[in-house]
VMD Tcl script that draws the C-alpha trace (Angstrom):
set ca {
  {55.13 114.69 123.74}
  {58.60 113.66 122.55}
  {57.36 111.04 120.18}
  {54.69 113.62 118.79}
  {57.83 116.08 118.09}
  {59.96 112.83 116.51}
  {56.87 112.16 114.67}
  {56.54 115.70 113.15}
  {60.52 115.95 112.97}
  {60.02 112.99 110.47}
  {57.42 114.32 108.80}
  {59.29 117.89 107.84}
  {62.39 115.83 107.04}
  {60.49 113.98 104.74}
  {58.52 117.10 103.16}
  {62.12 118.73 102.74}
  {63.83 114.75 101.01}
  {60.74 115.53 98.63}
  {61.40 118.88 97.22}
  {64.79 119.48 97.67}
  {67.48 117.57 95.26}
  {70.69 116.48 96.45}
  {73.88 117.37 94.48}
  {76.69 114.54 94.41}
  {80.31 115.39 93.47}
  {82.72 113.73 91.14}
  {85.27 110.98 92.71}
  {87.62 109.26 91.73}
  {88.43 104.95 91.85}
  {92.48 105.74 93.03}
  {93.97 102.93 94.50}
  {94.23 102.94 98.08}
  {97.47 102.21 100.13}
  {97.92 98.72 102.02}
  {97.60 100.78 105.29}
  {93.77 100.97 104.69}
  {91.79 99.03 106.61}
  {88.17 98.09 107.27}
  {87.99 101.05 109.61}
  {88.98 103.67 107.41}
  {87.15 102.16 104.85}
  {83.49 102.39 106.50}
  {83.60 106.57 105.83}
  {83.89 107.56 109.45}
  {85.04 111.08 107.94}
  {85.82 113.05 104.66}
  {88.31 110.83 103.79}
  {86.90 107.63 103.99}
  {85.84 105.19 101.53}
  {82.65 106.48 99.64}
  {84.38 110.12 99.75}
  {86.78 108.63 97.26}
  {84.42 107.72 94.07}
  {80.65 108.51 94.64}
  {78.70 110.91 92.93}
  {78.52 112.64 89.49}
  {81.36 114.03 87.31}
  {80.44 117.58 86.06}
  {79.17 117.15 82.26}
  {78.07 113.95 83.35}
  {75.15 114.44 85.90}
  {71.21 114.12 84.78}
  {68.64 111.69 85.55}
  {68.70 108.35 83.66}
  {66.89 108.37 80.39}
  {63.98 106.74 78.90}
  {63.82 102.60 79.03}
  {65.32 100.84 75.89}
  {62.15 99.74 73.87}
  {63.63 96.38 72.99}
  {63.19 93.56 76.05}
  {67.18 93.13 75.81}
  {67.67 96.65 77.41}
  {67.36 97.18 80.90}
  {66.09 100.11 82.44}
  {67.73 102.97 83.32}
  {69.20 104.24 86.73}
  {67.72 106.40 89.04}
  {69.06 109.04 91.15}
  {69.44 107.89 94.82}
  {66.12 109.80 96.46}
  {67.55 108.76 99.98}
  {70.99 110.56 100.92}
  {72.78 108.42 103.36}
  {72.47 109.48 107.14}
  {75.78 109.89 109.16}
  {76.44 106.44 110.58}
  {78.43 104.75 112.67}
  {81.26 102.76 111.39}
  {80.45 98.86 110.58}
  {82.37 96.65 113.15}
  {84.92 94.64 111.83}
  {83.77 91.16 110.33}
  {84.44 88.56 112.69}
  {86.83 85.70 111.07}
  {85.03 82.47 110.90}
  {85.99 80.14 114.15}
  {87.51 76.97 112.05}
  {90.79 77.98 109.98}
  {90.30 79.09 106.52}
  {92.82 78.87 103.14}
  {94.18 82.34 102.61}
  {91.84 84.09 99.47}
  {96.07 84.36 98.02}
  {96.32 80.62 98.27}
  {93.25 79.30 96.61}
  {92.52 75.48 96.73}
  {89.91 73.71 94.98}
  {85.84 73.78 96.49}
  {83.61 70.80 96.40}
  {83.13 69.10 94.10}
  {80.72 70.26 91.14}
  {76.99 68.66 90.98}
  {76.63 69.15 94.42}
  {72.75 70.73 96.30}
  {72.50 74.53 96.04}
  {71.94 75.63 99.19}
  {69.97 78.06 100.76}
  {70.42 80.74 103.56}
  {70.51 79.01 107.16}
  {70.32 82.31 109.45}
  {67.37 83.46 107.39}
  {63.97 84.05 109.51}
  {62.12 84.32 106.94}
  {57.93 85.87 107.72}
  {56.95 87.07 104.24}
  {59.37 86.01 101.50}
  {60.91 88.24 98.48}
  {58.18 89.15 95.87}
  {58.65 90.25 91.95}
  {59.15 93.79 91.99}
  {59.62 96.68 89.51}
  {60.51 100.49 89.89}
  {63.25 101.78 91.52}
  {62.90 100.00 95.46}
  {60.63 97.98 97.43}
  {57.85 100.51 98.15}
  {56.87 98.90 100.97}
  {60.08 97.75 102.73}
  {63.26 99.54 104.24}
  {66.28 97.62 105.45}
  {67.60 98.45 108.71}
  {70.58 97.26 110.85}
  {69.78 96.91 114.37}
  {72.21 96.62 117.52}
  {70.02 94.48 119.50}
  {68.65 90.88 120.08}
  {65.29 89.48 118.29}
  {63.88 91.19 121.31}
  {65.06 94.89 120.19}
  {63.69 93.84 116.66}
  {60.57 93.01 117.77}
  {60.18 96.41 119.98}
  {61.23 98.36 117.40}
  {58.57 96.95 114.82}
  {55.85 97.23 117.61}
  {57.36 100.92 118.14}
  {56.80 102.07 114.72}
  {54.18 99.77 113.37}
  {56.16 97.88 111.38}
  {56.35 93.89 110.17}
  {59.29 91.93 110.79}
  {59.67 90.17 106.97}
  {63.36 88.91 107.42}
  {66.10 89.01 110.11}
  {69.88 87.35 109.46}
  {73.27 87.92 110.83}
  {75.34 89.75 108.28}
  {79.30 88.52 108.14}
  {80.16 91.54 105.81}
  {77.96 93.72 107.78}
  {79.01 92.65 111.23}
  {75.60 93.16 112.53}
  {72.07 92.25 112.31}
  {70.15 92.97 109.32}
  {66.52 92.83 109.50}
  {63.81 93.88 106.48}
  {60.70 95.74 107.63}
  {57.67 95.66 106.14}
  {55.35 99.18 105.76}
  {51.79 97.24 106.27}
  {50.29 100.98 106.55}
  {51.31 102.44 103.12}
  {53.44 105.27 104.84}
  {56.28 106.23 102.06}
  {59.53 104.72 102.37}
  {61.07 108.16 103.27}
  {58.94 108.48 106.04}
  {59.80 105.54 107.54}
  {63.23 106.15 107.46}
  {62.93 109.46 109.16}
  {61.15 107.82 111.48}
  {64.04 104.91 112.65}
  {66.34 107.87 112.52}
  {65.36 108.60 115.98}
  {65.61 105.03 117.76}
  {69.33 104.61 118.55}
  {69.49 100.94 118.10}
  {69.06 101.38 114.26}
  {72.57 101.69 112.62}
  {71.52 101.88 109.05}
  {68.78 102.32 107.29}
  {68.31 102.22 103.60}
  {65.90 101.73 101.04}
  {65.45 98.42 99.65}
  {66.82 99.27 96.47}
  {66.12 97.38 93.21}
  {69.07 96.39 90.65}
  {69.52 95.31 87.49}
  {71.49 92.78 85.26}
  {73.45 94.61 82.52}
  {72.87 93.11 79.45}
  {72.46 94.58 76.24}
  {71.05 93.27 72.94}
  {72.95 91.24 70.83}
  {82.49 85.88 66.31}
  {84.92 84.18 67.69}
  {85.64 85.60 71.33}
  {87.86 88.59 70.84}
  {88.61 89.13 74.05}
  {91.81 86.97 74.02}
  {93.67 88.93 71.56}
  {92.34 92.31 72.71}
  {93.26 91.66 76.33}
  {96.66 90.55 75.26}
  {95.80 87.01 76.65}
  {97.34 83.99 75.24}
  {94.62 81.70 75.21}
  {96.97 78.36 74.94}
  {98.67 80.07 78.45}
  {95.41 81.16 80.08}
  {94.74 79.69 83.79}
  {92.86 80.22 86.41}
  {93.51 77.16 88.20}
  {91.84 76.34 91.88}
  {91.42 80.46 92.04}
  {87.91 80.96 93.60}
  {85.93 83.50 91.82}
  {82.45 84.40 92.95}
  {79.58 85.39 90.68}
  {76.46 87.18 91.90}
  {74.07 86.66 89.00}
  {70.87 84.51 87.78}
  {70.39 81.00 88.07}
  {72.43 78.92 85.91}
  {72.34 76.26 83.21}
  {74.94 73.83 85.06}
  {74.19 71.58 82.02}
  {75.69 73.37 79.74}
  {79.46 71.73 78.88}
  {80.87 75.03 78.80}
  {80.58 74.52 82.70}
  {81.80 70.99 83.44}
  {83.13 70.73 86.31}
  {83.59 74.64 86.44}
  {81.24 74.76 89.00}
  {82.40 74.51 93.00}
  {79.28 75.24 95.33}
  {76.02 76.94 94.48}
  {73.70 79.24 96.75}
  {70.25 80.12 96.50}
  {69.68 83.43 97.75}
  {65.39 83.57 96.65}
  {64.74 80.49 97.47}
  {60.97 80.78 97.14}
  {61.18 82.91 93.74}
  {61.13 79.75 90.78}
  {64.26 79.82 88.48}
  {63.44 80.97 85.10}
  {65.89 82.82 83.41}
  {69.29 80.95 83.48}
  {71.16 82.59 80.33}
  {72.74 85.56 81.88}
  {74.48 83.77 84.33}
  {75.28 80.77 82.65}
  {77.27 83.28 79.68}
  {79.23 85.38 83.01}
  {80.67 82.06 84.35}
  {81.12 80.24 80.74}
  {83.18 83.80 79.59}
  {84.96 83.65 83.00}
  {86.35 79.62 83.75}
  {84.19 78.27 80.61}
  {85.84 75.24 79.13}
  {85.58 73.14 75.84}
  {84.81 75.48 72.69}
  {83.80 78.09 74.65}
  {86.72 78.33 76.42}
  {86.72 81.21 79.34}
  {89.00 83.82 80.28}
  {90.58 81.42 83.20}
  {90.07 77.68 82.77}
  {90.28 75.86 85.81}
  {89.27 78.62 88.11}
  {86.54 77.13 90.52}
  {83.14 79.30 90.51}
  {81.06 80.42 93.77}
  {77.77 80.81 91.86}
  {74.90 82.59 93.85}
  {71.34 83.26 92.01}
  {70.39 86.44 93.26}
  {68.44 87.77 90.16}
  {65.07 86.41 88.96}
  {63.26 88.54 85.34}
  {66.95 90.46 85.53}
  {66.06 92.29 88.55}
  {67.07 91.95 92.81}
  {66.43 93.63 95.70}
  {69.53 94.73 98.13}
  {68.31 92.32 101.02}
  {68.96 89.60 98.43}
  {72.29 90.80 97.25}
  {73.55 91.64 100.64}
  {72.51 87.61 101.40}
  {74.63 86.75 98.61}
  {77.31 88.75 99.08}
  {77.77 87.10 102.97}
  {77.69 83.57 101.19}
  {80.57 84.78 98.79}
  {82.75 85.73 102.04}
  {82.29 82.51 103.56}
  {83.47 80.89 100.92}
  {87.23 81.91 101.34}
  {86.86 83.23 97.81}
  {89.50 85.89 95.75}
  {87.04 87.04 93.65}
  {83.83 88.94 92.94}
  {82.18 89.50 90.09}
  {79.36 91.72 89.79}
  {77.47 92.33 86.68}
  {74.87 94.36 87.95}
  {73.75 98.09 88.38}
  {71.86 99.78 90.85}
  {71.42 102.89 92.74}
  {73.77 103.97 96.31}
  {72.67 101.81 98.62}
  {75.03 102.28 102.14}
  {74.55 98.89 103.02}
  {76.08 97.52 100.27}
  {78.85 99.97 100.24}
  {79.71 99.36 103.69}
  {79.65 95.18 102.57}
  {81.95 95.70 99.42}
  {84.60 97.88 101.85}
  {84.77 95.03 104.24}
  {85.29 92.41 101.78}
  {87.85 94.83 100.15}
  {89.75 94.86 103.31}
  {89.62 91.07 103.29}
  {91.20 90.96 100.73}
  {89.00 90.68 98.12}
  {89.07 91.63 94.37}
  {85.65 93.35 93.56}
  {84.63 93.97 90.24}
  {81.23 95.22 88.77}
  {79.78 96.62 85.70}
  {79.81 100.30 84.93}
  {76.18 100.42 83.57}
  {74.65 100.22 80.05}
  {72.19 102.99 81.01}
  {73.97 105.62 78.67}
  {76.73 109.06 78.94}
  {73.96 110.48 80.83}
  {72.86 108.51 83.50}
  {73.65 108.60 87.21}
  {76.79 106.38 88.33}
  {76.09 102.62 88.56}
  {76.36 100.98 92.07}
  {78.13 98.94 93.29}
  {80.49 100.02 90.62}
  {80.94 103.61 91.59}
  {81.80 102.30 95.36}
  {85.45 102.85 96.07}
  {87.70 99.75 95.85}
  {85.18 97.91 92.79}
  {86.99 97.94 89.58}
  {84.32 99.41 87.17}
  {84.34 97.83 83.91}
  {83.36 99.24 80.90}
  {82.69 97.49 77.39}
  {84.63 98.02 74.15}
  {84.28 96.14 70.44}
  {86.34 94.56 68.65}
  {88.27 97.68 67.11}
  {88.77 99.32 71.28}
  {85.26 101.51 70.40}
  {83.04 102.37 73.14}
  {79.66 100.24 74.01}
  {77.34 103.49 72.79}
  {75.08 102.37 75.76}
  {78.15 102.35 78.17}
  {77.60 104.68 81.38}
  {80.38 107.80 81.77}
  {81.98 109.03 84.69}
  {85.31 109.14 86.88}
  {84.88 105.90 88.31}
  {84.50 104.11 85.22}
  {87.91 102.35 86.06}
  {89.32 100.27 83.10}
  {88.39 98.61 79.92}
  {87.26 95.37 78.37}
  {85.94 93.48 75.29}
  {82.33 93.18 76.23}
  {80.33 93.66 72.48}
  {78.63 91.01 70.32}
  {80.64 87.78 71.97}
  {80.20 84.16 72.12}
  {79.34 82.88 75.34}
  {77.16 79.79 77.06}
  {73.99 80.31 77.42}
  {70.93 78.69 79.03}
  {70.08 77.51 75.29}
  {73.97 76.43 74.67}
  {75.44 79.63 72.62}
  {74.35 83.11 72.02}
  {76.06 86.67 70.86}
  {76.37 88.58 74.18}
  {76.73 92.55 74.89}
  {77.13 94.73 78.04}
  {79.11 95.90 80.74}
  {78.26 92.66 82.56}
  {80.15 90.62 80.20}
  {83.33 93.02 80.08}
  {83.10 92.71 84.39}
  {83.08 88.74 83.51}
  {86.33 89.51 81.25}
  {88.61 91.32 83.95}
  {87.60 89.02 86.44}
  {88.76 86.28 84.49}
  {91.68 88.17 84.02}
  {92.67 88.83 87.67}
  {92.05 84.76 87.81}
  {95.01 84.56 85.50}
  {97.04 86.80 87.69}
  {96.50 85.44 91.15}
  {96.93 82.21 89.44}
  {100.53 83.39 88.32}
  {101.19 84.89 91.47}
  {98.77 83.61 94.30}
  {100.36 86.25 96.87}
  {99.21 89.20 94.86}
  {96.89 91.61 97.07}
  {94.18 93.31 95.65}
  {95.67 97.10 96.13}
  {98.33 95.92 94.17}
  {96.60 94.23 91.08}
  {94.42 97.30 90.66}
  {97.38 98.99 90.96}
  {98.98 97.22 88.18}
  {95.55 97.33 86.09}
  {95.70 101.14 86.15}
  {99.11 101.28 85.77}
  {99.31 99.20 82.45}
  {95.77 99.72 80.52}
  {96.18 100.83 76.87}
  {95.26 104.19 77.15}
  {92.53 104.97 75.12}
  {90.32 108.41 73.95}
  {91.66 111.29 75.49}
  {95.48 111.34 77.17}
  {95.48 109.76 80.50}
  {92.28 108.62 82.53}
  {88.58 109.44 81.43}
  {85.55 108.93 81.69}
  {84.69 107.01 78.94}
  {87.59 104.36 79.17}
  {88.90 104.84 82.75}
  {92.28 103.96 82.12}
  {92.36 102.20 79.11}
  {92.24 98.76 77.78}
  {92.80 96.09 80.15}
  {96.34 94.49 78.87}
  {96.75 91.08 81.48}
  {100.36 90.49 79.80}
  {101.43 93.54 81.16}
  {99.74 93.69 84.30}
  {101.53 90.25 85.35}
  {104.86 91.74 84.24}
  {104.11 94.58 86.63}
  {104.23 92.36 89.48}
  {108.05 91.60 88.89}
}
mol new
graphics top color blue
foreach p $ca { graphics top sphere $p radius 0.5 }
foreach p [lrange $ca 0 end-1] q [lrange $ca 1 end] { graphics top cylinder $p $q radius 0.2 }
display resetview
């Protein structure tokens, strides 16, 4: 009798995630004081982390619009169908065993040229497939608080498959990705795990997207108030979450420190977007990048410009094992809590996160992981400080950067890039430069300086269009004095 009542339980709760729309409220990307910690951080109550910056700005809220005809647009956002259930906090990331450099006190990785590896906790049953539309819609992620034996009952329990089960460092826990073999929705499902106390979390496996736009000299320098001659991002370790790569390409020799394969079994095809985030980053030669000798973490998580959450998440783990200072995001997806709960933990490693705001347009829902608390969202401006049209609005757009018709490397050797993606590729650059400078810098305190010494542009003050303003790195090291 009690799993007949769950059963119907799940089935009203899913009736009423059908019909009834969720509202989300405007936040804000403020920076946080040093007391804040990875507890605080995992929203235990109203003032935790995702209270701080998730949801719509009034003027701003809508569904995303129609796709962009032309193949260089990516879709638009959708609205998070699946509101977040109360949770319990993530535990704290355990510190790996052997001692590790200090992300402040970066030191060179391996060498460059060396295998791309692959995930080595991954029991893998069914691998990742091509997808489209907004998640998996066959597949929820879960975390579980239990052995391979609790995964096992709980797939028997609810006729599901087990597809995937790792150990998540960011996550603390055990992440496992369940296949739906019976065609029940995904909401269902969910509703369903709800009632088995050893799931923690359970999400969606949400779909992102690379933000690209369509598309002389890179502007950035001079617009960022850079000196290129100066500009050094030596032995900092920056991350980059992204497409394969075009390691080739001389804008990345020896750039290149360790690469991971997080879809292994998905062929490389598409190696242009990434190859142009790390060239505009640590690029070197003629196409010189924003911080030349910084040492790049590059993981392919994106395959046809889209990537599942399991993926990212995988990705994301790999980054934090690699002692780096830095991550750059340059993709846009919907709220996903496992991912927020991942960026707040690296955050409170004492990571720099940055992402792009979106190129889904003024109207569209906020971009994730960009709208997440502690992630510097980066929006794109031209060469004269206007607006990338496409550009997504809201209050946690967070600062500015050149991101419109530049040069960067490409899978082909050169190409004229646009999007939010390469503006994210700019400021992380940027921060290289800083924690370069001044290796001891915390990440509270160069957002803190960011905010503090943007150019404002549009309207007085922060907005949504700009966030703060224009990044200015001269300034922003200054602050630090």
């Amino acid at each position: 009798m009690a799993a007949e009542a769950a059963l119907r339980f799940a089935a009203i709760v899913a009736a009423a995630m059908t019909i009834t729309a969720v509202p989300a409220s405007a936040q804000t990307n403020a920076a946080k004081s040093d007391q804040t910690k990875i507890d605080c951080r995992n929203g235990t109550n109203a003032a935790g982390a995702d209270c701080a910056k998730d949801g719509s700005a009034s003027g701003n809220a809508g569904g995303a619009g129609p796709a962009q005809a032309a193949a260089v647009f990516l879709p638009a956002l959708i609205v998070d169908l699946f509101p977040n259930p109360v949770a319990p906090p993530a535990p704290v990331p355990t510190p790996p065993p052997e001692p590790v450099t200090p992300p402040g006190n970066n030191q060179a990785g391996p060498p460059a040229g060396g295998p791309i590896v692959s995930p080595t906790d991954l029991v893998a049953v069914q691998p990742p497939r091509a997808v489209a539309g907004d998640f998996v819609p066959d597949e929820v992620l879960v975390t579980v608080d239990g052995d391979a034996g609790a995964v096992q009952q709980i797939a028997a329990s609810f006729g599901l498959q087990v597809r995937s089960q790792r150990q998540s460092r960011l996550l603390g826990t055990t992440l496992v990705r369940f296949g739906i073999p019976d065609g029940r929705p995904v909401g269902v499902v969910l509703a369903q795990l709800a009632a088995d106390g050893r799931t923690q979390r359970r999400e969606p496996n949400h779909i992102y997207s690379l933000q690209q736009a369509a598309g002389i000299v890179n502007y950035a320098f001079d617009r960022i108030a850079l000196d290129a001659k100066q500009a050094s991002g030596q032995n900092v370790r920056v991350a980059v979450i992204d497409t394969g790569i075009d390691d080739t390409n001389p804008a990345l020799a020896g750039v290149i420190a360790a690469q991971f394969d997080a879809m292994p079994d998905v062929p490389v095809e598409k190696r242009d977007h990434g190859t142009s985030i790390d060239g505009l980053i640590a690029g070197v030669g003629a196409l010189e990048g924003m911080a030349p000798g910084a040492r790049i973490y590059h993981a392919r998580a994106f395959e046809g410009g889209k990537s599942t959450m399991d993926v990212i998440l995988s990705a994301l783990d790999w980054a934090a094992e690699q002692n780096v200072s830095i991550i750059n995001m340059s993709f846009v997806g919907p709220k996903n809590d496992l991912l927020g709960a991942a960026c707040r933990n690296a955050r409170a490693l004492g990571m720099v996160l940055v992402a792009a705001a979106g190129n889904n347009g003024p109207k569209a829902p906020y971009g994730y992981p960009a709208a997440f608390d502690g992630v510097i969202a980066v929006t794109a401006t031209d060469a004269k400080d206007g607006l990338m049209p496409q550009a997504n609005r809201g209050a946690y757009v967070f600062i500015s950067a050149p991101g419109v018709e530049m040069v960067a490397p490409s899978g082909a050797g050169s190409d004229v890039v646009t999007g939010t993606s390469f503006a994210a590729a700019i400021v992380s650059g940027a921060i290289a430069n800083l924690l370069h400078a001044s290796p001891a810098r915390s990440a509270d305190d160069i957002e803190k300086a960011l905010a503090a010494t943007a150019r404002d542009l549009g309207p007085t003050g922060r907005d949504n269009d700009f966030g703060y303003g224009l990044l200015d790195i001269k300034a922003a090291g200054a602050a630090s004095d």
